[in-house]
PQR file with spaces between the fields and no chain letter, atoms N, CA, C, O and H, PARSE charges and radii, in Angstrom:
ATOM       1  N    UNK     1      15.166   60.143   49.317 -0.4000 1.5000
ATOM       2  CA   UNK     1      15.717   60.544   48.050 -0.0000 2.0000
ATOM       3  C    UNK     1      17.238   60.452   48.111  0.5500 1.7000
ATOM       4  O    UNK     1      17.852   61.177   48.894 -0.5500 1.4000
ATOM       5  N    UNK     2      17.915   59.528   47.259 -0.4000 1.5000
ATOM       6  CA   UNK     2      19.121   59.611   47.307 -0.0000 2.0000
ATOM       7  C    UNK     2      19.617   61.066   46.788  0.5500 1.7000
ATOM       8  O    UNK     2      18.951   61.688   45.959 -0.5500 1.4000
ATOM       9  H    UNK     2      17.416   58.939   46.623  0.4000 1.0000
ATOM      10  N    UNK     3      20.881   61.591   47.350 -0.4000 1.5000
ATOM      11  CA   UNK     3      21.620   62.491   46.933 -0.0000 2.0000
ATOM      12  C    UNK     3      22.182   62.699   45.895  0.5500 1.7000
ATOM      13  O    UNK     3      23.072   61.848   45.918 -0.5500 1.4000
ATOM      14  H    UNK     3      21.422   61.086   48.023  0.4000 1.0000
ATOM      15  N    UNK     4      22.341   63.517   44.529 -0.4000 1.5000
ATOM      16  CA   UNK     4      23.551   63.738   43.774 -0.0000 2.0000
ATOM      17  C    UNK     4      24.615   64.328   44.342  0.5500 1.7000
ATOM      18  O    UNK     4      24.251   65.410   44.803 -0.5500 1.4000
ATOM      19  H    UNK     4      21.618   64.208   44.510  0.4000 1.0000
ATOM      20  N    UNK     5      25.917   64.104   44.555 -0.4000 1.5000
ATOM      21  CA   UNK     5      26.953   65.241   45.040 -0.0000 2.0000
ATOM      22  C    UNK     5      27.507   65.953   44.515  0.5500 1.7000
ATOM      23  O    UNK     5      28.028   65.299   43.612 -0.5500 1.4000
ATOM      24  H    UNK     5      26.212   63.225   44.181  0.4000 1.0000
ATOM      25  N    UNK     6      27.873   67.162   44.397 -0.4000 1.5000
ATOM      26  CA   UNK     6      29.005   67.900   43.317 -0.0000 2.0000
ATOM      27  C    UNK     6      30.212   68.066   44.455  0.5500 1.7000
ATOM      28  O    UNK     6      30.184   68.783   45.455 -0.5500 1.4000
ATOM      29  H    UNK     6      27.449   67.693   45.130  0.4000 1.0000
ATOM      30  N    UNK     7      30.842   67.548   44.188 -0.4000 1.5000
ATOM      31  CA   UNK     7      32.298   67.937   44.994 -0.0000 2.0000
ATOM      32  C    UNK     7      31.942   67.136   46.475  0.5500 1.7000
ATOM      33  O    UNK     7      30.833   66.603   46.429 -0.5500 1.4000
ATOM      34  H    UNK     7      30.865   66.965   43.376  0.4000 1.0000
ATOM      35  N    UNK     8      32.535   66.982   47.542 -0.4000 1.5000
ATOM      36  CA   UNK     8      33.186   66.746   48.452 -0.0000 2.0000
ATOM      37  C    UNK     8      31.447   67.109   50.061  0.5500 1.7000
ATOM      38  O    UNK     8      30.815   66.449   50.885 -0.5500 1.4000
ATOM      39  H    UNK     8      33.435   67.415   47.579  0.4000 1.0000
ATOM      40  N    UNK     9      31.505   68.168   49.684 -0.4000 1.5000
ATOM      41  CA   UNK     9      30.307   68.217   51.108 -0.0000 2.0000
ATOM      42  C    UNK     9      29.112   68.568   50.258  0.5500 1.7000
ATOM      43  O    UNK     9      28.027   68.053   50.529 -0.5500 1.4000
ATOM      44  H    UNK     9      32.019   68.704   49.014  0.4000 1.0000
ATOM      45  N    UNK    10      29.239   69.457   49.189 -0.4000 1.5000
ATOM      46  CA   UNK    10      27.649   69.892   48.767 -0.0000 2.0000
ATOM      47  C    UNK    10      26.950   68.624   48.103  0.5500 1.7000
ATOM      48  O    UNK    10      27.442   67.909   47.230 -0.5500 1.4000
ATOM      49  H    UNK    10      30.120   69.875   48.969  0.4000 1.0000
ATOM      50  N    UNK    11      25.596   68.484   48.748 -0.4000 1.5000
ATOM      51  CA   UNK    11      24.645   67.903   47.585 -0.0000 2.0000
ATOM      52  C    UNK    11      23.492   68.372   47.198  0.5500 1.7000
ATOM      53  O    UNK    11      22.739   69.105   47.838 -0.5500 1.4000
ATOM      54  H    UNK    11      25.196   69.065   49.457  0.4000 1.0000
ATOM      55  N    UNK    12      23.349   67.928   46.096 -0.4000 1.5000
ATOM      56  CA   UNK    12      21.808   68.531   45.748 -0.0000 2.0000
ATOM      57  C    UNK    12      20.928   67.345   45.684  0.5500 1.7000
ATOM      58  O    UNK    12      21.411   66.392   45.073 -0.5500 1.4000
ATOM      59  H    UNK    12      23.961   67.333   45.576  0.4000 1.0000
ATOM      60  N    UNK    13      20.015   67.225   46.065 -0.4000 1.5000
ATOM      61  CA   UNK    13      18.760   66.300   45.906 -0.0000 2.0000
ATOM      62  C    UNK    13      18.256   66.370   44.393  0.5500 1.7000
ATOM      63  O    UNK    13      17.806   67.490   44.149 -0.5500 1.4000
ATOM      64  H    UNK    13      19.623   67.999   46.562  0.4000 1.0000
ATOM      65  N    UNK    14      18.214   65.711   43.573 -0.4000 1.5000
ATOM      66  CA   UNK    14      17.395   65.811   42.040 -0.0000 2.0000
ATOM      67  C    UNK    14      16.884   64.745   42.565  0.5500 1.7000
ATOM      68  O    UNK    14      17.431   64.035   43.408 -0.5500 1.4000
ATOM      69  H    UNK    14      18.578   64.801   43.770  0.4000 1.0000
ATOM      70  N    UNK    15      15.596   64.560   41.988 -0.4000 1.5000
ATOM      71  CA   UNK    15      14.368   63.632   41.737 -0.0000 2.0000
ATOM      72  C    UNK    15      14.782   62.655   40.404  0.5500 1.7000
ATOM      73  O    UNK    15      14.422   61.492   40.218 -0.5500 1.4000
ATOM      74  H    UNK    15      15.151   65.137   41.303  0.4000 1.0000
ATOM      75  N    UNK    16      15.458   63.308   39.730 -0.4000 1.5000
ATOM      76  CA   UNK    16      15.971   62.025   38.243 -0.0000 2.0000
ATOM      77  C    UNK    16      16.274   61.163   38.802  0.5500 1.7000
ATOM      78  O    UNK    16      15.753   60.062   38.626 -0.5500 1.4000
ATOM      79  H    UNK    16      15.750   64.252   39.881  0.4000 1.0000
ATOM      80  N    UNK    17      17.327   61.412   39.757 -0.4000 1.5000
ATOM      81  CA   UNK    17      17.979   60.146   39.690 -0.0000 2.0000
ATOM      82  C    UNK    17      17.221   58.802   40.257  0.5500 1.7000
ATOM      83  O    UNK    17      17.787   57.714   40.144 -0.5500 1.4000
ATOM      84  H    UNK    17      17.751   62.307   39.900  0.4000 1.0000
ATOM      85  N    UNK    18      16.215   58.883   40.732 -0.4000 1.5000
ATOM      86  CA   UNK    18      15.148   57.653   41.104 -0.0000 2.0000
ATOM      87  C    UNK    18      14.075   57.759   40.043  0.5500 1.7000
ATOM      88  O    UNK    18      13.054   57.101   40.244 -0.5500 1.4000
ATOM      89  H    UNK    18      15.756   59.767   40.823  0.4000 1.0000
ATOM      90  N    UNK    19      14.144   58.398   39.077 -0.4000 1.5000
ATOM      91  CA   UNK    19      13.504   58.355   37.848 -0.0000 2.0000
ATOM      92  C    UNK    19      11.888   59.027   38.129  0.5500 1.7000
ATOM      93  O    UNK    19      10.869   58.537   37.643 -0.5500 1.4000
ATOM      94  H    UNK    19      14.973   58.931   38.913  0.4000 1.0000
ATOM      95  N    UNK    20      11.916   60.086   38.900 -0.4000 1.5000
ATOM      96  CA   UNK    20      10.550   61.070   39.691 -0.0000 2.0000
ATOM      97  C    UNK    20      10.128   62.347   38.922  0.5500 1.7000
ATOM      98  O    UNK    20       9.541   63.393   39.203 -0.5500 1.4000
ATOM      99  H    UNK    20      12.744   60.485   39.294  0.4000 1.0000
ATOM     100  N    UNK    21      10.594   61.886   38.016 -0.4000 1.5000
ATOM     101  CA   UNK    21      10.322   63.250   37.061 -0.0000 2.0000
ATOM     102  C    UNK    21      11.421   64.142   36.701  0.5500 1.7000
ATOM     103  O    UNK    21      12.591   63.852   36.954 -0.5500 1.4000
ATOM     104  H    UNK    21      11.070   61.037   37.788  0.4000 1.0000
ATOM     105  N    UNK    22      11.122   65.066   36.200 -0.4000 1.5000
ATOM     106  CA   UNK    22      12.534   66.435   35.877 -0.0000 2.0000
ATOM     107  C    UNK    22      13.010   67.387   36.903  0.5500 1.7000
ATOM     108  O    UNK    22      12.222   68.036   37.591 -0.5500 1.4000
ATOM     109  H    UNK    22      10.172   65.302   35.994  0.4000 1.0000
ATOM     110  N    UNK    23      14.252   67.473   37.006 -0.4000 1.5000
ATOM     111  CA   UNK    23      14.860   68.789   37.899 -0.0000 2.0000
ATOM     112  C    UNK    23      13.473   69.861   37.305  0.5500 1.7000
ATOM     113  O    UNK    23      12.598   69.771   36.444 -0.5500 1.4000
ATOM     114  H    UNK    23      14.892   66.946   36.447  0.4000 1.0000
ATOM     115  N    UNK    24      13.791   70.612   38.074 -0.4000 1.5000
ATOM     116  CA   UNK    24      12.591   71.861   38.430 -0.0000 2.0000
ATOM     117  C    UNK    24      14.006   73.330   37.515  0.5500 1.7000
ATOM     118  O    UNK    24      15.224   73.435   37.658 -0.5500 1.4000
ATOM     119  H    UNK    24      14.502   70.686   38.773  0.4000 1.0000
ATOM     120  N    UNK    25      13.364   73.860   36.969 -0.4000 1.5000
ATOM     121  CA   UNK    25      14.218   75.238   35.969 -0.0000 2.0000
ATOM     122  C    UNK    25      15.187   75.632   37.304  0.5500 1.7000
ATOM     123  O    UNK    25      16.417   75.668   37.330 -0.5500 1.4000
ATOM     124  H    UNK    25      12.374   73.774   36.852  0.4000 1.0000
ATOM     125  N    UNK    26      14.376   75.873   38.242 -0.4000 1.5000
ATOM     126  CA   UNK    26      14.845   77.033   39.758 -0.0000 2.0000
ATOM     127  C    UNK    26      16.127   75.647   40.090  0.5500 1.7000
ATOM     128  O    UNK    26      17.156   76.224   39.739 -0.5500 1.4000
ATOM     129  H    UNK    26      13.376   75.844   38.221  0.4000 1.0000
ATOM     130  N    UNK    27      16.564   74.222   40.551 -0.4000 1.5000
ATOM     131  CA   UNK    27      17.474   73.387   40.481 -0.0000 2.0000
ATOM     132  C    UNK    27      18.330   73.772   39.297  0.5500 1.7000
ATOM     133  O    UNK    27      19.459   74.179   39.570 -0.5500 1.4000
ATOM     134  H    UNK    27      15.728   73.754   40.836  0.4000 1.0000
ATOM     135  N    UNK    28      17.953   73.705   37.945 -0.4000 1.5000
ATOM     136  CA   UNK    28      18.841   73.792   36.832 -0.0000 2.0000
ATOM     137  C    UNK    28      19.900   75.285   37.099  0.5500 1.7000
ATOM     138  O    UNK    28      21.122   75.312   36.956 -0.5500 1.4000
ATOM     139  H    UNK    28      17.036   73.375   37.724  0.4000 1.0000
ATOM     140  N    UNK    29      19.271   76.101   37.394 -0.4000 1.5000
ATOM     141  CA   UNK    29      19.668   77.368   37.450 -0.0000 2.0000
ATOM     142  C    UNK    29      20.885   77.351   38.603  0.5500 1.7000
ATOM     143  O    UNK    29      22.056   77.710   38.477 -0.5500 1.4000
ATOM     144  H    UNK    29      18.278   76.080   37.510  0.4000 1.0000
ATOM     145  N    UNK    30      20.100   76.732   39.925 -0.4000 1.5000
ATOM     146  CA   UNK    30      21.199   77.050   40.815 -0.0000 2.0000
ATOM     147  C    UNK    30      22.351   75.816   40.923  0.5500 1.7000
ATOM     148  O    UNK    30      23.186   75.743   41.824 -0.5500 1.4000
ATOM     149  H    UNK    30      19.149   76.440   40.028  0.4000 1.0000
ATOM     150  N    UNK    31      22.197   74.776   39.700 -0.4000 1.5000
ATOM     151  CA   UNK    31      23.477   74.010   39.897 -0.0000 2.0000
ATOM     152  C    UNK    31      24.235   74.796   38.721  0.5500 1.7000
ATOM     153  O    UNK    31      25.406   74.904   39.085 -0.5500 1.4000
ATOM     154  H    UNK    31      21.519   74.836   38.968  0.4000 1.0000
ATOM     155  N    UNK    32      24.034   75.460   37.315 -0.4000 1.5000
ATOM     156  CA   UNK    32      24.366   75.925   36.318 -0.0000 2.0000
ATOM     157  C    UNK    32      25.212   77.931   37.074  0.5500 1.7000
ATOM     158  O    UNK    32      26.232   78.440   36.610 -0.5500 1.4000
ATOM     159  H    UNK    32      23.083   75.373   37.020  0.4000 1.0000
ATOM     160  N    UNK    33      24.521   78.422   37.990 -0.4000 1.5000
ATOM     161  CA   UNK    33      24.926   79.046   38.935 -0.0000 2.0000
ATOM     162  C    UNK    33      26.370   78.061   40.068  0.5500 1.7000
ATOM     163  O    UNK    33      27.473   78.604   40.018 -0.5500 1.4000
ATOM     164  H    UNK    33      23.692   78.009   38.367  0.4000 1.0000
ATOM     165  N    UNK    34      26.307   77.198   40.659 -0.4000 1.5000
ATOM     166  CA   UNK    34      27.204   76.693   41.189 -0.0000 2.0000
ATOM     167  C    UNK    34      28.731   75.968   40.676  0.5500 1.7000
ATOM     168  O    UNK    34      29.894   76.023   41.073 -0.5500 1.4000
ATOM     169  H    UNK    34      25.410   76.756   40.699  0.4000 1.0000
ATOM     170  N    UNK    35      28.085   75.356   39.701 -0.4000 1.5000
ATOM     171  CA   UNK    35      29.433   75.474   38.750 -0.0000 2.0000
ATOM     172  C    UNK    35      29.812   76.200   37.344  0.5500 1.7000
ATOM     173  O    UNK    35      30.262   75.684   36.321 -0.5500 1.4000
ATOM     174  H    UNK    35      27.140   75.311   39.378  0.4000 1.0000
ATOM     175  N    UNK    36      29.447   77.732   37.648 -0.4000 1.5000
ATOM     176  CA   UNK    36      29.967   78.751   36.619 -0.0000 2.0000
ATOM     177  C    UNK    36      29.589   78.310   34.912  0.5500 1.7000
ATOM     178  O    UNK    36      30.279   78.761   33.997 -0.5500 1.4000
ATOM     179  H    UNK    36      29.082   78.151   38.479  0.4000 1.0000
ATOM     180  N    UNK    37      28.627   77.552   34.704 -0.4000 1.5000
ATOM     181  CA   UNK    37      28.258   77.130   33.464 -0.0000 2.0000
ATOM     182  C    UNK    37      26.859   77.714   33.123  0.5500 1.7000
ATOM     183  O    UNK    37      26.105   78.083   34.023 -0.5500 1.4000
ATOM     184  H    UNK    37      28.067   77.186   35.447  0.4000 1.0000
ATOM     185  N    UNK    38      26.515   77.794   31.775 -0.4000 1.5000
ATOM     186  CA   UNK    38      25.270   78.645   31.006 -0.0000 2.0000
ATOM     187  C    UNK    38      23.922   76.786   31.411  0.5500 1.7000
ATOM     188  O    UNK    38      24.195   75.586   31.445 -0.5500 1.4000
ATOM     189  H    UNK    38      27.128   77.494   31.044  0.4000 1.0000
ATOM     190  N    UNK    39      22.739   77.480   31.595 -0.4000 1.5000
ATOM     191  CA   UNK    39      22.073   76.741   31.892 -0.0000 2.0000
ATOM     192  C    UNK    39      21.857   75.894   30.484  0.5500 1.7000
ATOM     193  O    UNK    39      21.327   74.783   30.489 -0.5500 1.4000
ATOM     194  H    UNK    39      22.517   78.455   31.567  0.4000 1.0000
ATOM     195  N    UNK    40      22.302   76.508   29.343 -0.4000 1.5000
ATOM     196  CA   UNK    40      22.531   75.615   27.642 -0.0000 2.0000
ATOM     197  C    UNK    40      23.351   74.728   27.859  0.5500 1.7000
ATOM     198  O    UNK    40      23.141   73.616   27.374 -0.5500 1.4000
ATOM     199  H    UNK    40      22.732   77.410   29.339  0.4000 1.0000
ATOM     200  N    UNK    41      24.494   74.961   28.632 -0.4000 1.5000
ATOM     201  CA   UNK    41      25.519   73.865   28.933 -0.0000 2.0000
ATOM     202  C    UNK    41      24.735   72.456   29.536  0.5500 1.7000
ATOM     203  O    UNK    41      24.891   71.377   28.963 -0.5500 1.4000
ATOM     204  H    UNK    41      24.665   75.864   29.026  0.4000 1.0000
ATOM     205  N    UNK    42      24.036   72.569   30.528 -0.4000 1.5000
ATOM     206  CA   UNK    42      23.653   71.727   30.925 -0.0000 2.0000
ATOM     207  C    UNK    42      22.886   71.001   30.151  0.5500 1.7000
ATOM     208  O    UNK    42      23.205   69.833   29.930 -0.5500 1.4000
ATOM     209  H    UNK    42      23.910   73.445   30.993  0.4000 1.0000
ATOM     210  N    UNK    43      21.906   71.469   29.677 -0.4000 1.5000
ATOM     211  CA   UNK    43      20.827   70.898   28.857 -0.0000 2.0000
ATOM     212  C    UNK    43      21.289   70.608   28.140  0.5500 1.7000
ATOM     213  O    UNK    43      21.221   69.380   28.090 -0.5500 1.4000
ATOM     214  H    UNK    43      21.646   72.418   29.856  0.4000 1.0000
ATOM     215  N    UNK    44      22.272   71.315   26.781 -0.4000 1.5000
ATOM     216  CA   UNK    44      22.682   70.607   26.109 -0.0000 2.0000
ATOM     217  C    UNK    44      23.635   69.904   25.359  0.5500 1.7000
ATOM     218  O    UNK    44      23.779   69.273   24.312 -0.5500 1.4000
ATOM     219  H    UNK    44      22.327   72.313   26.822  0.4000 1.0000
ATOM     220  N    UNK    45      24.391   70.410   26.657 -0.4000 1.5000
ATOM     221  CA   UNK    45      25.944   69.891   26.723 -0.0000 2.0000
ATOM     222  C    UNK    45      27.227   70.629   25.876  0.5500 1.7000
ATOM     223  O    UNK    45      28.331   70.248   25.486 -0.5500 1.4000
ATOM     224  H    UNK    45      24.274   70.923   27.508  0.4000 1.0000
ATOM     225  N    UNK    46      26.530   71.776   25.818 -0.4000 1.5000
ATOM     226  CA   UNK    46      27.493   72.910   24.819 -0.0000 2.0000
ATOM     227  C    UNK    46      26.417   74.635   24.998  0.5500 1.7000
ATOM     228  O    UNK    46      25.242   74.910   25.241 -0.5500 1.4000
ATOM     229  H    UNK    46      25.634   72.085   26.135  0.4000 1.0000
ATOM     230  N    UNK    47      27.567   75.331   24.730 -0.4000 1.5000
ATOM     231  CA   UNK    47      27.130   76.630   25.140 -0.0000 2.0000
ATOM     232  C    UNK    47      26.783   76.893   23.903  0.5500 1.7000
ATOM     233  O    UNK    47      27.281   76.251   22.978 -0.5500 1.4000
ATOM     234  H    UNK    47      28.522   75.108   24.532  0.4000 1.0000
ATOM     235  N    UNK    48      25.580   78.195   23.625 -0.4000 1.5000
ATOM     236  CA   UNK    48      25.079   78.595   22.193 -0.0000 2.0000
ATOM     237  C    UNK    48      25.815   79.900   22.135  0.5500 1.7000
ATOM     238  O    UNK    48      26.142   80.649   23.056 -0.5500 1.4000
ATOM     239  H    UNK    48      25.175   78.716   24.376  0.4000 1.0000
ATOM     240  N    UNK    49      26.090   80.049   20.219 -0.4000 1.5000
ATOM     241  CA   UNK    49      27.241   81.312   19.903 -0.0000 2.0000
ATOM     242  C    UNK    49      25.409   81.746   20.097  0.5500 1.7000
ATOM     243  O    UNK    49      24.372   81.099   20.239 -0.5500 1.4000
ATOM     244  H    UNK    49      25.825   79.441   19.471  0.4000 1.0000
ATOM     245  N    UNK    50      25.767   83.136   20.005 -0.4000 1.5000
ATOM     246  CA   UNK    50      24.769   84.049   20.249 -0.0000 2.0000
ATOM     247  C    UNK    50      24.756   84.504   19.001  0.5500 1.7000
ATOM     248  O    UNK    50      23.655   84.952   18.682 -0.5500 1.4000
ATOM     249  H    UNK    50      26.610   83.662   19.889  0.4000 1.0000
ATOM     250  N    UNK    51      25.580   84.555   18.169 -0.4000 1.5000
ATOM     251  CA   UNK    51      25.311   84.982   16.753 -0.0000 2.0000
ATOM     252  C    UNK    51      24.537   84.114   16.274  0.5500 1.7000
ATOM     253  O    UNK    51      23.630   84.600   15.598 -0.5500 1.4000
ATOM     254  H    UNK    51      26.475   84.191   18.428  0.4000 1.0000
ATOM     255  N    UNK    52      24.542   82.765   16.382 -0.4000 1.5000
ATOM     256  CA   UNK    52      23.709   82.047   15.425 -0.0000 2.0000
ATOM     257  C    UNK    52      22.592   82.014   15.883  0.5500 1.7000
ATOM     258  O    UNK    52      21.746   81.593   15.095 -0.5500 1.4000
ATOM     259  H    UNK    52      25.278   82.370   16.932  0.4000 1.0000
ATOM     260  N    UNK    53      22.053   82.452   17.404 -0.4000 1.5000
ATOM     261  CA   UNK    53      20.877   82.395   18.204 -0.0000 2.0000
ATOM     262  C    UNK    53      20.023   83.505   17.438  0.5500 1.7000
ATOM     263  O    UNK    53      18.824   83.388   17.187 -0.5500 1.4000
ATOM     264  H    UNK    53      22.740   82.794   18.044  0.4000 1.0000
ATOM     265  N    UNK    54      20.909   84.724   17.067 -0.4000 1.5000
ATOM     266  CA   UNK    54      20.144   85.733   16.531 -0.0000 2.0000
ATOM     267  C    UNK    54      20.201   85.379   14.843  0.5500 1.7000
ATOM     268  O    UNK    54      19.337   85.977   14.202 -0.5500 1.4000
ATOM     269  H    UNK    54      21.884   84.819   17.272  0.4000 1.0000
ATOM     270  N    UNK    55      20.768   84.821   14.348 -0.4000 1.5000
ATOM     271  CA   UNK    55      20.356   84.407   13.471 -0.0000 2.0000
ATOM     272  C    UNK    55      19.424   83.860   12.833  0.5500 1.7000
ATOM     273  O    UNK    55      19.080   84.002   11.660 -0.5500 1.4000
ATOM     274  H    UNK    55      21.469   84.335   14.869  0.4000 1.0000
ATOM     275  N    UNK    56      18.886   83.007   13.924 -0.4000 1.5000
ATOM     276  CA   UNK    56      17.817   81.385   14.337 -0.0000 2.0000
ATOM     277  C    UNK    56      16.982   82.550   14.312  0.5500 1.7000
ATOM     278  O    UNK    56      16.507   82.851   13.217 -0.5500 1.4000
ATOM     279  H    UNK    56      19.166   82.892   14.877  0.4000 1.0000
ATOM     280  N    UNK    57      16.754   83.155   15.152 -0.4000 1.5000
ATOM     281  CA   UNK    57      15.520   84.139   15.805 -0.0000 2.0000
ATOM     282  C    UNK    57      15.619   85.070   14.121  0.5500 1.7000
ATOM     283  O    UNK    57      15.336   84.215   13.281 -0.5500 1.4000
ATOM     284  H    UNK    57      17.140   82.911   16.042  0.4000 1.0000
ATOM     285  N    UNK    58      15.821   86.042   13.604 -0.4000 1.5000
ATOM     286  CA   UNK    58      15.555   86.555   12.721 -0.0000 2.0000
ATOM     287  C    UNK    58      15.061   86.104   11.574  0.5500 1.7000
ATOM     288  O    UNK    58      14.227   86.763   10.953 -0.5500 1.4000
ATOM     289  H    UNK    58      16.051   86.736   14.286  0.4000 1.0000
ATOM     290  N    UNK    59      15.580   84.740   11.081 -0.4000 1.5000
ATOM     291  CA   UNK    59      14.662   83.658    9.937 -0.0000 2.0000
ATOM     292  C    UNK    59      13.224   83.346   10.368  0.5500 1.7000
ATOM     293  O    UNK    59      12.191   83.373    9.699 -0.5500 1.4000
ATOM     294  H    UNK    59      16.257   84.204   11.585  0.4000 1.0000
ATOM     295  N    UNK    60      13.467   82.975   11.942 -0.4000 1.5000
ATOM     296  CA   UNK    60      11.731   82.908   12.397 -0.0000 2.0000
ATOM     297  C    UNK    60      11.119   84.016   12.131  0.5500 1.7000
ATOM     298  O    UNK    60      10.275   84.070   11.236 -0.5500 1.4000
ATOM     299  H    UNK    60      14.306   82.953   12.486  0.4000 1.0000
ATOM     300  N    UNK    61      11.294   84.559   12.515 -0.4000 1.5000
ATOM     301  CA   UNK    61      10.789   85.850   12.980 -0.0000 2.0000
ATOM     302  C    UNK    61      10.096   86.354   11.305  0.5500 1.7000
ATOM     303  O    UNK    61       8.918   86.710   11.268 -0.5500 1.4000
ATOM     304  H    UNK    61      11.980   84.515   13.241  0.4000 1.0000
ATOM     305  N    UNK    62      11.107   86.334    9.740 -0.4000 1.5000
ATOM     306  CA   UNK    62      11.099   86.389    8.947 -0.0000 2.0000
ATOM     307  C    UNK    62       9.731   85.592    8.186  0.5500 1.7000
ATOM     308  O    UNK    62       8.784   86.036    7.537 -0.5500 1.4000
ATOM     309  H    UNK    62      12.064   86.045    9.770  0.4000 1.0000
ATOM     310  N    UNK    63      10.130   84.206    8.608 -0.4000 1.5000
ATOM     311  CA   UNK    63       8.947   83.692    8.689 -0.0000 2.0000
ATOM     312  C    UNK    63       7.634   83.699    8.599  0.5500 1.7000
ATOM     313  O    UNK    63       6.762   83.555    7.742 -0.5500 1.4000
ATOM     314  H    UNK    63      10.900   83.846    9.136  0.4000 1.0000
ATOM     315  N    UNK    64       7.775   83.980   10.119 -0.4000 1.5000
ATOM     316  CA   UNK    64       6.437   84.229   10.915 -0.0000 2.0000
ATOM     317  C    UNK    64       5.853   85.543   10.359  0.5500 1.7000
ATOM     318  O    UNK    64       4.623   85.521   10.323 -0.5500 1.4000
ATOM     319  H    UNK    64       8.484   84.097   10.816  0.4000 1.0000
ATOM     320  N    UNK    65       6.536   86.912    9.828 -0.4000 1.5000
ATOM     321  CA   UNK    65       5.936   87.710    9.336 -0.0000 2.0000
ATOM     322  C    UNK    65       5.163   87.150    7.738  0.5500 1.7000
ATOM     323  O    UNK    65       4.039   87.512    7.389 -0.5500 1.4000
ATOM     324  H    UNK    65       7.536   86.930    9.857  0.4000 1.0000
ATOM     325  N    UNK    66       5.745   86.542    7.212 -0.4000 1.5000
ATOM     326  CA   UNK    66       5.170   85.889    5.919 -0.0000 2.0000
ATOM     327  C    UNK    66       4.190   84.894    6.088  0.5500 1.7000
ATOM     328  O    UNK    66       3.496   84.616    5.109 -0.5500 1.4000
ATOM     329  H    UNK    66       6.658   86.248    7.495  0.4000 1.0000
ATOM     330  N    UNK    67       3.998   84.273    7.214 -0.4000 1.5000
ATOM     331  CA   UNK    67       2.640   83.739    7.553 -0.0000 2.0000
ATOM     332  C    UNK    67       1.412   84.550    7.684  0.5500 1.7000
ATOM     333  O    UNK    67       0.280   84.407    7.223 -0.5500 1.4000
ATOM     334  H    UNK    67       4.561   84.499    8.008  0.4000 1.0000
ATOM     335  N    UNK    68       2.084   85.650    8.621 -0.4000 1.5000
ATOM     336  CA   UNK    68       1.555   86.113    9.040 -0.0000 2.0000
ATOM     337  C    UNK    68       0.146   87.377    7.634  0.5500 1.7000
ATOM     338  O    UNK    68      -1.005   87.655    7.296 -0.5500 1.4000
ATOM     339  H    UNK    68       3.004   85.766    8.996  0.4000 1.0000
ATOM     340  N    UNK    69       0.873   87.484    7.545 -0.4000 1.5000
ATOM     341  CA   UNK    69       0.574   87.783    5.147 -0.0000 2.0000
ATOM     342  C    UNK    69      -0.560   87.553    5.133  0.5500 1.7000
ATOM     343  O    UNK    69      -1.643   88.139    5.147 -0.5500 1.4000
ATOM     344  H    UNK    69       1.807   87.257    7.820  0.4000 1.0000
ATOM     345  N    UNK    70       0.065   86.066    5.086 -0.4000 1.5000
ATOM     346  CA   UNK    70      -1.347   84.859    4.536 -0.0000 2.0000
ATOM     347  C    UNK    70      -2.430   84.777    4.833  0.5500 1.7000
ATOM     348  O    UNK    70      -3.119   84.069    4.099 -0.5500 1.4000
ATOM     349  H    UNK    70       0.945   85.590    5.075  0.4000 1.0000
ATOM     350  N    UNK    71      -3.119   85.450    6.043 -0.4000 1.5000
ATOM     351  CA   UNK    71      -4.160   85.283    7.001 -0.0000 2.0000
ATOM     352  C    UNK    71      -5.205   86.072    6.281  0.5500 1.7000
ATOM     353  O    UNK    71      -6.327   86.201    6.769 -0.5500 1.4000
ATOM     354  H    UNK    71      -2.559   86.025    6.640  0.4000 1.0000
């Protein structure tokens, strides 16, 4: 498995890069842990306001109780 490197001596082994499937959550975490970034950063290349997260979540949620009605 070739290496990814971050910096100078550390590497991490990912499986992407020979195209073997997806980093594993427990990898995401401890490179998102190693360079001081939100594991959202990584994935999706920007950190989430938390206001609009609870925002997102309360319309569902809103939602889902009005489905929930219908039954």
């Amino acid at each position: 498995m070739r290496p990814f490197y971050f910096g100078e001596t550390t590497a991490i082994s990912i499986e992407k890069e020979r195209g073997q499937g997806k980093p594993s959550l427990e990898l995401l975490v401890e490179i998102a842990l190693y360079f001081h970034v939100s594991t959202d950063y990584l994935l999706l290349g920007r950190e989430l306001d938390r206001d609009s997260v609870r925002v997102i979540l309360l319309e569902l949620s809103a939602q889902m109780m009005e489905l929930a009605k219908k039954l």
